[in-house]
PDBQT receptor file of N, H, CA, C and O in Angstrom, charges set to zero:
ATOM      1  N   UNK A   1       0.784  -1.208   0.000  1.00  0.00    +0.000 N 
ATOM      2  CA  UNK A   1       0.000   0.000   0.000  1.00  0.00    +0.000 C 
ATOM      3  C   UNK A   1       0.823   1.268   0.000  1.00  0.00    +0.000 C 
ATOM      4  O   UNK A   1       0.444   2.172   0.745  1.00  0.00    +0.000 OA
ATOM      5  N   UNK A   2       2.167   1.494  -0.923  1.00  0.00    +0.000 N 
ATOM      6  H   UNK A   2       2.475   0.760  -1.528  1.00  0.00    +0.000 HD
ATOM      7  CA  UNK A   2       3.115   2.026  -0.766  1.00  0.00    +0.000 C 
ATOM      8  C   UNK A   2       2.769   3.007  -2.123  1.00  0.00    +0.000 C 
ATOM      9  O   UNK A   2       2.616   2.356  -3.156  1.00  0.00    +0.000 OA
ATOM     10  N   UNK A   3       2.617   4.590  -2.261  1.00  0.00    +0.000 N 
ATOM     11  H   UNK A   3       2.742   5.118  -1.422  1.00  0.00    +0.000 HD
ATOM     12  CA  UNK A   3       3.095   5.244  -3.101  1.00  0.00    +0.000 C 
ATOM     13  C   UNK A   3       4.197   5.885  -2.726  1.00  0.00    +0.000 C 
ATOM     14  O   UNK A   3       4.323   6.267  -1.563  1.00  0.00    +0.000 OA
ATOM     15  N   UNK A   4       5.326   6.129  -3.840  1.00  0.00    +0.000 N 
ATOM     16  H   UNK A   4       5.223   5.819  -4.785  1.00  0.00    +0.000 HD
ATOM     17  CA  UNK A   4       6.575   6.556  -4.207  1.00  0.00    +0.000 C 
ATOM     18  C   UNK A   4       6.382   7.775  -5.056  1.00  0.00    +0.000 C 
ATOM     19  O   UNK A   4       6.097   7.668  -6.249  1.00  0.00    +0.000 OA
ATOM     20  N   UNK A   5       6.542   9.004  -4.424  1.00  0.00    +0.000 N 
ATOM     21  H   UNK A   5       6.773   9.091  -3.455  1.00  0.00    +0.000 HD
ATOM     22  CA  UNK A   5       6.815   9.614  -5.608  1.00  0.00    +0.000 C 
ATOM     23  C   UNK A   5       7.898  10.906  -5.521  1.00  0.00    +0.000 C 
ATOM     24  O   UNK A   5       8.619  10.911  -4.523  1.00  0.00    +0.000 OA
ATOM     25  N   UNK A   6       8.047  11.892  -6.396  1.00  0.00    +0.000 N 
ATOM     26  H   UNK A   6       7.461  11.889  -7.206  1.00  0.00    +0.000 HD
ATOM     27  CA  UNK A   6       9.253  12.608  -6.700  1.00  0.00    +0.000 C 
ATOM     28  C   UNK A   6       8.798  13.861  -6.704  1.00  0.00    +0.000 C 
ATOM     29  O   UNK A   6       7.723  14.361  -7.034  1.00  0.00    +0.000 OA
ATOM     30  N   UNK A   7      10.084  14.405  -6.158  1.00  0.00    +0.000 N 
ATOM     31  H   UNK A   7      10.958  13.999  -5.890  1.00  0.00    +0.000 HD
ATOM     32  CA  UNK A   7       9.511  15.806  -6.422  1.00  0.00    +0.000 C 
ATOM     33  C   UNK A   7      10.760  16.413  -7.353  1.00  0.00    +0.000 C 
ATOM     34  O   UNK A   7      11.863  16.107  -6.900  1.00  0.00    +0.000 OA
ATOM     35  N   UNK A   8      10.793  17.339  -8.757  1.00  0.00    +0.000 N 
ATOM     36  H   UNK A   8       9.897  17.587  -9.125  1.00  0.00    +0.000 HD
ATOM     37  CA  UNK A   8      11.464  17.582  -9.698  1.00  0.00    +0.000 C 
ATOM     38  C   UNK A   8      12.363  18.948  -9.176  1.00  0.00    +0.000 C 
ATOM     39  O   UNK A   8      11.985  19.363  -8.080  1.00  0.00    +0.000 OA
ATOM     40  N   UNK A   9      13.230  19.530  -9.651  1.00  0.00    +0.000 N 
ATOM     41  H   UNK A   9      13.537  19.193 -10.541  1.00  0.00    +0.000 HD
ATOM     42  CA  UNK A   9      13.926  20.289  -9.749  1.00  0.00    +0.000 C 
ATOM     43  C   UNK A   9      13.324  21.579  -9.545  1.00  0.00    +0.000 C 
ATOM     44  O   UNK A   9      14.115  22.418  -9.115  1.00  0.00    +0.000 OA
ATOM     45  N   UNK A  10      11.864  22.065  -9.778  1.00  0.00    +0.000 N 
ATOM     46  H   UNK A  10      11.221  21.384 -10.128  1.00  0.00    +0.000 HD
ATOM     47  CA  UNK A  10      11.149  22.778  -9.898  1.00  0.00    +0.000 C 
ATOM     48  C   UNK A  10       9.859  22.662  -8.809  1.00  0.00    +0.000 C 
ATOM     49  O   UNK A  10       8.810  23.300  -8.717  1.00  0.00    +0.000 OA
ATOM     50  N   UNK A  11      10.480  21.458  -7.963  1.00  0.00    +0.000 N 
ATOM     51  H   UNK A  11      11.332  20.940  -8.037  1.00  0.00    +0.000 HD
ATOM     52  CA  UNK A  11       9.515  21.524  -6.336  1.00  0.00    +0.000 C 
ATOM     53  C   UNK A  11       7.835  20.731  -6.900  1.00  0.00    +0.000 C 
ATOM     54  O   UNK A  11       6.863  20.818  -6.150  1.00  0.00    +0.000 OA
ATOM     55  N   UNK A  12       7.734  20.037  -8.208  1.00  0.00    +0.000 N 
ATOM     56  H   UNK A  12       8.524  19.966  -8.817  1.00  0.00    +0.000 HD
ATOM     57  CA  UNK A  12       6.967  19.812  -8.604  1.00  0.00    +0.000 C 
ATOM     58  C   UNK A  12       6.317  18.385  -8.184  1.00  0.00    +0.000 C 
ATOM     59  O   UNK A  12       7.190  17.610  -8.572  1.00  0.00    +0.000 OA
ATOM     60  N   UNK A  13       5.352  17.641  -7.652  1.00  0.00    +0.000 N 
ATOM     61  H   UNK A  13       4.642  18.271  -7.336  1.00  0.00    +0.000 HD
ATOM     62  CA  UNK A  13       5.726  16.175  -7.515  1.00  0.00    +0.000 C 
ATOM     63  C   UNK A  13       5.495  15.487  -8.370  1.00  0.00    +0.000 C 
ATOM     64  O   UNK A  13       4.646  15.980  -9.114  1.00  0.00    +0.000 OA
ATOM     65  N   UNK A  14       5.940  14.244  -8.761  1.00  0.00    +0.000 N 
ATOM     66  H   UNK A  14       6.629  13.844  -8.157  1.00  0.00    +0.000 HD
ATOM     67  CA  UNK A  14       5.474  13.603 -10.057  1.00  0.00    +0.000 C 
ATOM     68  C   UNK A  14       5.381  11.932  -9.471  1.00  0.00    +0.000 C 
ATOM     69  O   UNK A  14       5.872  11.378  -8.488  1.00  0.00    +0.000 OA
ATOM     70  N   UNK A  15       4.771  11.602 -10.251  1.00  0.00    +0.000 N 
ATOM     71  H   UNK A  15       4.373  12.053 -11.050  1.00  0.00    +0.000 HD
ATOM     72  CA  UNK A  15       4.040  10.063  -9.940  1.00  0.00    +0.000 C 
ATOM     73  C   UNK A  15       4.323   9.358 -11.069  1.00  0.00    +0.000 C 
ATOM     74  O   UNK A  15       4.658   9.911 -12.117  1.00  0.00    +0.000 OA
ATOM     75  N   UNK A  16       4.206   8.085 -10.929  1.00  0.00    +0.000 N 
ATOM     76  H   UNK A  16       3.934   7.635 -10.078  1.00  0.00    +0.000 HD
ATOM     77  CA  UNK A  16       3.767   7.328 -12.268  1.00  0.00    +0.000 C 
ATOM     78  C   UNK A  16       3.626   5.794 -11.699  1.00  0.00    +0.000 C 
ATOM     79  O   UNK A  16       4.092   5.184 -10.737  1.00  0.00    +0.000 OA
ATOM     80  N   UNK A  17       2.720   5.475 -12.816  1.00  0.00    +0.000 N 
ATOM     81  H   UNK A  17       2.342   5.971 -13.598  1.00  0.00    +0.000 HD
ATOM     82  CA  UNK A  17       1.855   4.120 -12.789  1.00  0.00    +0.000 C 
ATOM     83  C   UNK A  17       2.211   3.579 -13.870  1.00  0.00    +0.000 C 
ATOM     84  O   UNK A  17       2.579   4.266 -14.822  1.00  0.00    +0.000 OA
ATOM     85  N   UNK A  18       2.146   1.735 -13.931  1.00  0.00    +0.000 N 
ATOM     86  H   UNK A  18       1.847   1.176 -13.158  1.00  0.00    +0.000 HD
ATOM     87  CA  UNK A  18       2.574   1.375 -15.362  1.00  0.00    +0.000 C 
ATOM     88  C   UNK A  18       1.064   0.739 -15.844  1.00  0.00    +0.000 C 
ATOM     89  O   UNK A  18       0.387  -0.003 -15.133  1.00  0.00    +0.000 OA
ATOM     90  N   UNK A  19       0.759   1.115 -16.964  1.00  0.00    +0.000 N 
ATOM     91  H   UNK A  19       1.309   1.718 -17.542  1.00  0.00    +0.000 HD
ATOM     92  CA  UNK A  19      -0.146   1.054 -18.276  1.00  0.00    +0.000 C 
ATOM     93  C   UNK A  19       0.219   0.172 -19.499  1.00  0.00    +0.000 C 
ATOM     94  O   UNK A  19       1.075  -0.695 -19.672  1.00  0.00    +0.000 OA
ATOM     95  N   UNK A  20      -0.943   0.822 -20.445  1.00  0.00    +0.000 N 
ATOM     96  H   UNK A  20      -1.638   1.527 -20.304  1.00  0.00    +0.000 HD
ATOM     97  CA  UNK A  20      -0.349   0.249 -21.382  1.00  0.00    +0.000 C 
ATOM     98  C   UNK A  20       0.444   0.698 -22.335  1.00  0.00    +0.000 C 
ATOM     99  O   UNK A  20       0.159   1.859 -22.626  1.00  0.00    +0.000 OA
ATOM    100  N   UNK A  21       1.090   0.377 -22.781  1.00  0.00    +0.000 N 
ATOM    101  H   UNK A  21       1.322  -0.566 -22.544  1.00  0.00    +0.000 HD
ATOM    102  CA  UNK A  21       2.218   1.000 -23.092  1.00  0.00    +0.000 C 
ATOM    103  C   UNK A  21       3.550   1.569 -22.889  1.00  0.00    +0.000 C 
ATOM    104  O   UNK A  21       4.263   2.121 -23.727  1.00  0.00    +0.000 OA
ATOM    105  N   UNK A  22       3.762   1.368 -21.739  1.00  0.00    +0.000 N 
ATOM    106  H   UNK A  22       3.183   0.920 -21.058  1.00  0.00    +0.000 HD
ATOM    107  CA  UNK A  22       4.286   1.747 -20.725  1.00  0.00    +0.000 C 
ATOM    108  C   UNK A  22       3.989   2.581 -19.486  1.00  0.00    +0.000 C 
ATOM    109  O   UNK A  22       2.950   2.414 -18.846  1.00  0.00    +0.000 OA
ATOM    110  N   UNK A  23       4.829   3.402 -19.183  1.00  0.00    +0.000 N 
ATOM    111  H   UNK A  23       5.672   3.538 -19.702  1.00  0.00    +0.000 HD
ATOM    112  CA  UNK A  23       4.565   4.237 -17.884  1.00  0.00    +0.000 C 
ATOM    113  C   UNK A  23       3.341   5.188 -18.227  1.00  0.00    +0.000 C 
ATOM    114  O   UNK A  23       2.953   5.330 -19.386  1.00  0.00    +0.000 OA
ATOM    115  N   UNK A  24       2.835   5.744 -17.287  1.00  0.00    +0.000 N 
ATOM    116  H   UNK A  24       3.151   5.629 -16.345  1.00  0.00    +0.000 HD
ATOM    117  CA  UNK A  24       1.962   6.606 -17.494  1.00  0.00    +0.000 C 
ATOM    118  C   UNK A  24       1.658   7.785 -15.878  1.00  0.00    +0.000 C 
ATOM    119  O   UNK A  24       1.292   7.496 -14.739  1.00  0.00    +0.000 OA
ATOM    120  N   UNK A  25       1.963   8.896 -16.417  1.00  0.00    +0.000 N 
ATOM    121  H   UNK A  25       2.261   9.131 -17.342  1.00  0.00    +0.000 HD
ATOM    122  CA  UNK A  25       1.788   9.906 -14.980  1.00  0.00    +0.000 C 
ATOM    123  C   UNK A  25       0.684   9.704 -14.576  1.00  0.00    +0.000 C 
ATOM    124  O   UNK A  25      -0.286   9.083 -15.008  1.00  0.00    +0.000 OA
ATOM    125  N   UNK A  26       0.966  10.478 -13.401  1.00  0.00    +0.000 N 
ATOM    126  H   UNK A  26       1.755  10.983 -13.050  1.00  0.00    +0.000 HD
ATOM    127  CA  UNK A  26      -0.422  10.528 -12.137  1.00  0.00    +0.000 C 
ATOM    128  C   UNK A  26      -0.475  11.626 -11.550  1.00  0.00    +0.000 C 
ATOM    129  O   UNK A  26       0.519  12.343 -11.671  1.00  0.00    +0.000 OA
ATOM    130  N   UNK A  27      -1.910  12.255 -10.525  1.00  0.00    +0.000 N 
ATOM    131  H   UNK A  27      -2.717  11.672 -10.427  1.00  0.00    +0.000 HD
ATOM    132  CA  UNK A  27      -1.389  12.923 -10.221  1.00  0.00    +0.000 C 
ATOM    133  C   UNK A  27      -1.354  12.492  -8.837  1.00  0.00    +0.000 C 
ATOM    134  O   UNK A  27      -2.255  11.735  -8.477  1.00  0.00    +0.000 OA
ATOM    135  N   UNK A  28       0.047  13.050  -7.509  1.00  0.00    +0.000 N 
ATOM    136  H   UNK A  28       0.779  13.666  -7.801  1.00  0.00    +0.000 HD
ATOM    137  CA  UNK A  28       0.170  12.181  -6.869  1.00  0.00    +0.000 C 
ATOM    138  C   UNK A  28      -0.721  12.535  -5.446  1.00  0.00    +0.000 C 
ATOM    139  O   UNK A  28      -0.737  11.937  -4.370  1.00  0.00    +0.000 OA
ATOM    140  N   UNK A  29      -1.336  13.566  -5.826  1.00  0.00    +0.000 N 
ATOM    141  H   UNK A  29      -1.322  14.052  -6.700  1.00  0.00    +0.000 HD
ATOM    142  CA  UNK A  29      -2.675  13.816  -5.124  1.00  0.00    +0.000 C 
ATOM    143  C   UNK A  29      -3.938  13.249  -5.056  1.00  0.00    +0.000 C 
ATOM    144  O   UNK A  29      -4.681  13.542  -4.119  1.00  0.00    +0.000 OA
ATOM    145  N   UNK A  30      -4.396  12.214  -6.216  1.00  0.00    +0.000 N 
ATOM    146  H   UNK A  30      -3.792  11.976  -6.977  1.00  0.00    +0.000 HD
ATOM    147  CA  UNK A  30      -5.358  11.648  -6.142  1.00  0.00    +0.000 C 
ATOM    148  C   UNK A  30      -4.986  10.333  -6.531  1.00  0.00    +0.000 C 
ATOM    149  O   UNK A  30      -5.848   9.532  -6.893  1.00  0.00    +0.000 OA
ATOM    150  N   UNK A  31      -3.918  10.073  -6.495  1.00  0.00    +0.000 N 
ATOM    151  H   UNK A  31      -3.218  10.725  -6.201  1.00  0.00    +0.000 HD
ATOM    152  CA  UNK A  31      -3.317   8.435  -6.863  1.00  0.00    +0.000 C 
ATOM    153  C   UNK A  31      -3.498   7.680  -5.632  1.00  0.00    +0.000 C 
ATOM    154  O   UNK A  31      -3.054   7.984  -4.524  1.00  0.00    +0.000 OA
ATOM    155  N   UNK A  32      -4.148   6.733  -5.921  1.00  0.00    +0.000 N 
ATOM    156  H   UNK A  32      -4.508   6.486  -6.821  1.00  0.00    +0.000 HD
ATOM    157  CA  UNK A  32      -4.719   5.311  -4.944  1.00  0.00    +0.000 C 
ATOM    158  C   UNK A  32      -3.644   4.898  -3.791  1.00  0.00    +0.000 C 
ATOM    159  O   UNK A  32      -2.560   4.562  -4.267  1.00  0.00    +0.000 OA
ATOM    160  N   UNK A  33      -3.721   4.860  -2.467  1.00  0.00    +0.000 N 
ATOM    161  H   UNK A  33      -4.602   5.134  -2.080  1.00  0.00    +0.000 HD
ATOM    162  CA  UNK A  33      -2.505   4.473  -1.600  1.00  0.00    +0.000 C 
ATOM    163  C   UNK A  33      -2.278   2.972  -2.354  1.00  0.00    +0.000 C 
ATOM    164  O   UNK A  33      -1.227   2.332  -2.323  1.00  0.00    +0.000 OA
ATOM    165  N   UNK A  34      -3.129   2.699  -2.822  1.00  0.00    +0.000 N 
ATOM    166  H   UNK A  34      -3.983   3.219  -2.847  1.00  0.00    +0.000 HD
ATOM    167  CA  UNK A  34      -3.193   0.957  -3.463  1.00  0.00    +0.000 C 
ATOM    168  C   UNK A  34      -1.896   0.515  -4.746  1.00  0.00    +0.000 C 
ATOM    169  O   UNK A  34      -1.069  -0.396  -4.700  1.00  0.00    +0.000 OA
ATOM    170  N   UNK A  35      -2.107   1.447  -5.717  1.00  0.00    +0.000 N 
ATOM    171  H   UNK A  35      -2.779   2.187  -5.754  1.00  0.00    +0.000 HD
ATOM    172  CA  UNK A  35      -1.727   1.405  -7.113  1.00  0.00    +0.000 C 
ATOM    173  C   UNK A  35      -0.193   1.567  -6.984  1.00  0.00    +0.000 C 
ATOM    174  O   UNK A  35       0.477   2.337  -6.295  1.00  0.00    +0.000 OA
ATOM    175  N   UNK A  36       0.205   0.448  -8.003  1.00  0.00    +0.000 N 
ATOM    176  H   UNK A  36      -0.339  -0.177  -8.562  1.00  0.00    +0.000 HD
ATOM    177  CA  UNK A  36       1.395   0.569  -8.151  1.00  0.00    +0.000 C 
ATOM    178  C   UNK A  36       2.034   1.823  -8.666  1.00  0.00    +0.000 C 
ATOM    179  O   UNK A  36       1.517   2.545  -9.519  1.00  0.00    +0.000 OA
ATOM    180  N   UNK A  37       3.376   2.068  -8.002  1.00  0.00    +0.000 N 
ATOM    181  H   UNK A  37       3.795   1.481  -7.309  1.00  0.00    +0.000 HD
ATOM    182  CA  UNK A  37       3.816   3.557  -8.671  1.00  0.00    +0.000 C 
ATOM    183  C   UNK A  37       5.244   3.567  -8.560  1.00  0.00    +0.000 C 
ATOM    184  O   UNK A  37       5.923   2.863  -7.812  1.00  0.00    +0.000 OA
ATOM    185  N   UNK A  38       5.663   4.496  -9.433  1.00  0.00    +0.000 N 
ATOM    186  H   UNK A  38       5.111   5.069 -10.039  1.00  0.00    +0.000 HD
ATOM    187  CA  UNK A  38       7.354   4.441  -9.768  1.00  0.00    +0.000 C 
ATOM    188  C   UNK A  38       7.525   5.317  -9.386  1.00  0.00    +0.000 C 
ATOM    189  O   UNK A  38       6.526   5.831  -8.884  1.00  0.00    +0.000 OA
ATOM    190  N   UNK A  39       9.021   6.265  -9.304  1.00  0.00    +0.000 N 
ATOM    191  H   UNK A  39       9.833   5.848  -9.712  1.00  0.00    +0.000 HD
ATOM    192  CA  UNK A  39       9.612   7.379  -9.131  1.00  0.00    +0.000 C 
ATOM    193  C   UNK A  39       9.420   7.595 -10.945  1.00  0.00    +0.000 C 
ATOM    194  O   UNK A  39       9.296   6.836 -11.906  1.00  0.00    +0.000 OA
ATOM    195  N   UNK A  40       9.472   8.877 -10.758  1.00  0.00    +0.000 N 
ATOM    196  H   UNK A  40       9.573   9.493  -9.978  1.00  0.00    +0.000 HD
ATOM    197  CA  UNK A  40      10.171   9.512 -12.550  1.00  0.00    +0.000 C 
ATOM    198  C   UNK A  40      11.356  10.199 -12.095  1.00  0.00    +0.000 C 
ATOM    199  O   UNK A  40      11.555  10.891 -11.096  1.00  0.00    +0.000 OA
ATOM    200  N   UNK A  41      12.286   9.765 -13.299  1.00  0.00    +0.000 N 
ATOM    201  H   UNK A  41      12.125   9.203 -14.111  1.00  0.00    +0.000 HD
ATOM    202  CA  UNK A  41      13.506  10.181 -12.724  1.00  0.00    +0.000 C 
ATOM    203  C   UNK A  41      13.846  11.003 -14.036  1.00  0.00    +0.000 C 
ATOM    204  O   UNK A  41      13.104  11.024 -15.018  1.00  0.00    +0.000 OA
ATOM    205  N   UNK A  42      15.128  11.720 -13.936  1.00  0.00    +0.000 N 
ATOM    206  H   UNK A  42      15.731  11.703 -13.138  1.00  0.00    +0.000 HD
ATOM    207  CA  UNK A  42      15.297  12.754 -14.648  1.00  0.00    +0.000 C 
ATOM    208  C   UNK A  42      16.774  13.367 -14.196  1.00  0.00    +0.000 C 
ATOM    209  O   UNK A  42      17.497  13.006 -13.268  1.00  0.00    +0.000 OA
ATOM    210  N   UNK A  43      16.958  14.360 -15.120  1.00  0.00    +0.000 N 
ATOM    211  H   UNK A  43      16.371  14.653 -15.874  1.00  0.00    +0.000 HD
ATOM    212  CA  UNK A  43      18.311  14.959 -14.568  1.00  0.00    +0.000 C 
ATOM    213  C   UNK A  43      18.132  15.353 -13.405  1.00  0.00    +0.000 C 
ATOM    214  O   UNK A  43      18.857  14.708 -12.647  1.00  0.00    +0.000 OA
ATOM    215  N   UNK A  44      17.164  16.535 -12.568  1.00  0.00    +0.000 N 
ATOM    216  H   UNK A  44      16.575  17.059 -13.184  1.00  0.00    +0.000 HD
ATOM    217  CA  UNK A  44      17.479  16.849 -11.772  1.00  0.00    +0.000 C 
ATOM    218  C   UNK A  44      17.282  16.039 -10.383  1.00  0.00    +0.000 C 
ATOM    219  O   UNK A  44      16.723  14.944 -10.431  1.00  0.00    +0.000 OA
ATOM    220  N   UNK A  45      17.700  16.522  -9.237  1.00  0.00    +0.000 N 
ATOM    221  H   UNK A  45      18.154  17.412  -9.198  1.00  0.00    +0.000 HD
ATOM    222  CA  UNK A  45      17.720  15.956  -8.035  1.00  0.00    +0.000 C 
ATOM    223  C   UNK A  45      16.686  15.676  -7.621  1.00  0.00    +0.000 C 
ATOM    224  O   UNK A  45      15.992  16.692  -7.574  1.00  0.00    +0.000 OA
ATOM    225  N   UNK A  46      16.040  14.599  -7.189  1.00  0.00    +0.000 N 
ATOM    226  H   UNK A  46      16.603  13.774  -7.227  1.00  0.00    +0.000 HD
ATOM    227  CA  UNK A  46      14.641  14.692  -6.812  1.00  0.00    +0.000 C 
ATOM    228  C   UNK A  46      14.691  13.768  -5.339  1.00  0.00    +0.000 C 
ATOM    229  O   UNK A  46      15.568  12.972  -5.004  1.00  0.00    +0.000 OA
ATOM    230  N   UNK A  47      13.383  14.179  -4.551  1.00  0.00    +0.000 N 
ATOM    231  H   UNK A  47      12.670  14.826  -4.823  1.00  0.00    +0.000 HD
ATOM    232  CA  UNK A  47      13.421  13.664  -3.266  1.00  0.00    +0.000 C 
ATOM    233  C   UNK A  47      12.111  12.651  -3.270  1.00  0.00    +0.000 C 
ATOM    234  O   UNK A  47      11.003  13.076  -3.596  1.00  0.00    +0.000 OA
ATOM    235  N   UNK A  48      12.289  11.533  -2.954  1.00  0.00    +0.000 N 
ATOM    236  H   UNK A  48      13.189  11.187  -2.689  1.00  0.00    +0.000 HD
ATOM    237  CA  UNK A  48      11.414  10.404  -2.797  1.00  0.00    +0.000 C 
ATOM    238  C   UNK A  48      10.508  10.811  -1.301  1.00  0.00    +0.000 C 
ATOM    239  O   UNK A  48      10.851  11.227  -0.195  1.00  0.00    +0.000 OA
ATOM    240  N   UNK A  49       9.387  10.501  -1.841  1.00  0.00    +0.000 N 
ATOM    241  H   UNK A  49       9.109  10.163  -2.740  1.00  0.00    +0.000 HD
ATOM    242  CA  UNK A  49       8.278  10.280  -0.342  1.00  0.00    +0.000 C 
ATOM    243  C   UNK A  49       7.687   9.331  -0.601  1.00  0.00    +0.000 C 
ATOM    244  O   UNK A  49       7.413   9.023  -1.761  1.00  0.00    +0.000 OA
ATOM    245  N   UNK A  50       7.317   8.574   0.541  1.00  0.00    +0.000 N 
ATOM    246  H   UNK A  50       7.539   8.824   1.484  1.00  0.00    +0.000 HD
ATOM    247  CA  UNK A  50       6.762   7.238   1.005  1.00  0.00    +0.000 C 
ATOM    248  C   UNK A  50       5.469   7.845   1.542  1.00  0.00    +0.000 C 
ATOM    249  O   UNK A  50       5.477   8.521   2.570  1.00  0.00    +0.000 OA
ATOM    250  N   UNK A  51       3.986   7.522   0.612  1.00  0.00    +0.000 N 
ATOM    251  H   UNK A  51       3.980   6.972  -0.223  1.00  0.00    +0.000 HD
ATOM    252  CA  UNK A  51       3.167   7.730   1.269  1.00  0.00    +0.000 C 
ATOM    253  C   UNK A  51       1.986   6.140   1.684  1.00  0.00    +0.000 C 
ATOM    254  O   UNK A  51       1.521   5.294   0.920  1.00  0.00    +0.000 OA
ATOM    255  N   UNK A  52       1.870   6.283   2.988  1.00  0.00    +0.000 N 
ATOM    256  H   UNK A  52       2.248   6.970   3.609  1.00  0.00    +0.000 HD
ATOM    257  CA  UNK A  52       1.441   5.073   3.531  1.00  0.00    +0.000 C 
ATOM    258  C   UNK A  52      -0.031   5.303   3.226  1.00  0.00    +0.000 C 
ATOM    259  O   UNK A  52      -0.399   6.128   2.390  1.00  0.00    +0.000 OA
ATOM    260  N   UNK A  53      -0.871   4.530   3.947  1.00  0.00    +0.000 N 
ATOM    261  H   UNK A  53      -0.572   3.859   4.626  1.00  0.00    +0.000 HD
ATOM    262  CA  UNK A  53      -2.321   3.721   3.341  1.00  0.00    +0.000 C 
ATOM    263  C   UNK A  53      -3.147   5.011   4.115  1.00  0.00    +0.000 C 
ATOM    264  O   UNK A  53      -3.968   5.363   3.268  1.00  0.00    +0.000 OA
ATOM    265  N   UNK A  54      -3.257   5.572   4.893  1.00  0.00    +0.000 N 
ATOM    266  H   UNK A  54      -2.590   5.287   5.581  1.00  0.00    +0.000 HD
ATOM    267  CA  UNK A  54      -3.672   6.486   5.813  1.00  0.00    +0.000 C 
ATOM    268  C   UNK A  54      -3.509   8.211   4.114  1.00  0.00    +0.000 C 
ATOM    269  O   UNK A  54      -4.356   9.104   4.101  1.00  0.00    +0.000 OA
ATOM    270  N   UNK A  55      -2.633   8.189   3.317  1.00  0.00    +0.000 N 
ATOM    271  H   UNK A  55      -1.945   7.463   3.328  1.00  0.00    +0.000 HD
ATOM    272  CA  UNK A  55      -2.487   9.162   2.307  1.00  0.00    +0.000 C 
ATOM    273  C   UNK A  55      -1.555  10.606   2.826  1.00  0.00    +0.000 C 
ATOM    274  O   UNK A  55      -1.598  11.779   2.455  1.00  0.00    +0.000 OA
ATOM    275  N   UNK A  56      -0.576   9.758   4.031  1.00  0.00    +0.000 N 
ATOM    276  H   UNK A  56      -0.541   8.805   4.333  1.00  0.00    +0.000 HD
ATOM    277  CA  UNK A  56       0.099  11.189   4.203  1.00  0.00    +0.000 C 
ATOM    278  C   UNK A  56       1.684  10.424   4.006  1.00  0.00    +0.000 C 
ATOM    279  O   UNK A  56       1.944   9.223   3.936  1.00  0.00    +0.000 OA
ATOM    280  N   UNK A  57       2.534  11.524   3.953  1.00  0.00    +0.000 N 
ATOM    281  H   UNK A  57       2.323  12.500   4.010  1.00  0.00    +0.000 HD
ATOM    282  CA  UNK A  57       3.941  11.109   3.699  1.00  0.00    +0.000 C 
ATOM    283  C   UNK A  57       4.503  10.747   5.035  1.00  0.00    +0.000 C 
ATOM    284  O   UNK A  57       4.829  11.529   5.928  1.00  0.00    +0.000 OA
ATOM    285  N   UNK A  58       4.564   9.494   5.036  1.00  0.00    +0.000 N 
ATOM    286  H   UNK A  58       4.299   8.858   4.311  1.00  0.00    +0.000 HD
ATOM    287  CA  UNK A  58       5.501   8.913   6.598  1.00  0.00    +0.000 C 
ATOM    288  C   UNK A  58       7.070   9.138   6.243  1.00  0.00    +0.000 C 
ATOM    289  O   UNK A  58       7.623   9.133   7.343  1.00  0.00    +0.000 OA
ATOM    290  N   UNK A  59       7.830   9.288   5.467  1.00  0.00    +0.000 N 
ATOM    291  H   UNK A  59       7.380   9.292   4.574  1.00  0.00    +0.000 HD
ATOM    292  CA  UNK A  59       9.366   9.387   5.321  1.00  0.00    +0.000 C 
ATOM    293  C   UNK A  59       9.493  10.079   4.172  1.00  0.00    +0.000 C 
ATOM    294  O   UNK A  59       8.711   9.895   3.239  1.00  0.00    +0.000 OA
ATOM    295  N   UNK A  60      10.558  11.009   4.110  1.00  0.00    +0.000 N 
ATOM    296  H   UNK A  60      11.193  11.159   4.868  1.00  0.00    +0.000 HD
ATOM    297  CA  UNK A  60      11.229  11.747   3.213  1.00  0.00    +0.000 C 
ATOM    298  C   UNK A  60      12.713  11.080   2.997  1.00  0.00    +0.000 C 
ATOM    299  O   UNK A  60      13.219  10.503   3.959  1.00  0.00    +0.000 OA
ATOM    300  N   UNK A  61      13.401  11.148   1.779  1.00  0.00    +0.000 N 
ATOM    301  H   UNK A  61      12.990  11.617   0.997  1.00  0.00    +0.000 HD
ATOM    302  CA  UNK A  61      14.417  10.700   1.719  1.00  0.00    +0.000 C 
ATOM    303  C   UNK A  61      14.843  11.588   0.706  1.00  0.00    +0.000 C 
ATOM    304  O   UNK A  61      14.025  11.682  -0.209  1.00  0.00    +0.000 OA
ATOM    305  N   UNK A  62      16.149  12.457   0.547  1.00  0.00    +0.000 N 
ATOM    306  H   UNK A  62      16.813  12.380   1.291  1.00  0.00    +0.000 HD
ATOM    307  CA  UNK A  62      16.713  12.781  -0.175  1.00  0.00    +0.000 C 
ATOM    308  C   UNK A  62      17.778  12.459  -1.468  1.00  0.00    +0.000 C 
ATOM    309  O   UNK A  62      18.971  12.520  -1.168  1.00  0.00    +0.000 OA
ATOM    310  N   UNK A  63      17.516  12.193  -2.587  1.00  0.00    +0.000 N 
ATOM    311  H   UNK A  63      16.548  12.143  -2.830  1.00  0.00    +0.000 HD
ATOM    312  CA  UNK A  63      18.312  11.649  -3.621  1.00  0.00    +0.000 C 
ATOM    313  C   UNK A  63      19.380  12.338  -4.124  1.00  0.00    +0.000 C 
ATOM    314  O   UNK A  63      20.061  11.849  -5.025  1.00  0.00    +0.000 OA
TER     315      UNK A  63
């Protein structure tokens, strides 16, 4: 019941889910504590949050 997601260079957060076709964004405000989800990664530095089943961020981790 784990979402992962990123926040971009620009303080932005970004999500993603895999589809068809491949990946596909989210937004990580209304993304399911359920649904599988990736980091999006990119040049810039981004910081991972762990949000648990409850929909708030239990850990920050810096990349």
């Amino acid at each position: 019941g784990l979402v992962v997601l990123a926040r971009d260079g620009n303080g932005r957060l970004l999500g993603a889910v895999p589809g068809e076709g491949g990946w596909r964004p989210v937004d990580p405000n209304t993304a399911t504590p359920d649904a599988p989800a990736a980091v999006s990664t990119g040049p810039d530095r981004v910081d991972l949050y762990i949000r648990a089943d409850n929909g708030r961020v239990q850990s920050a981790v810096s990349g």
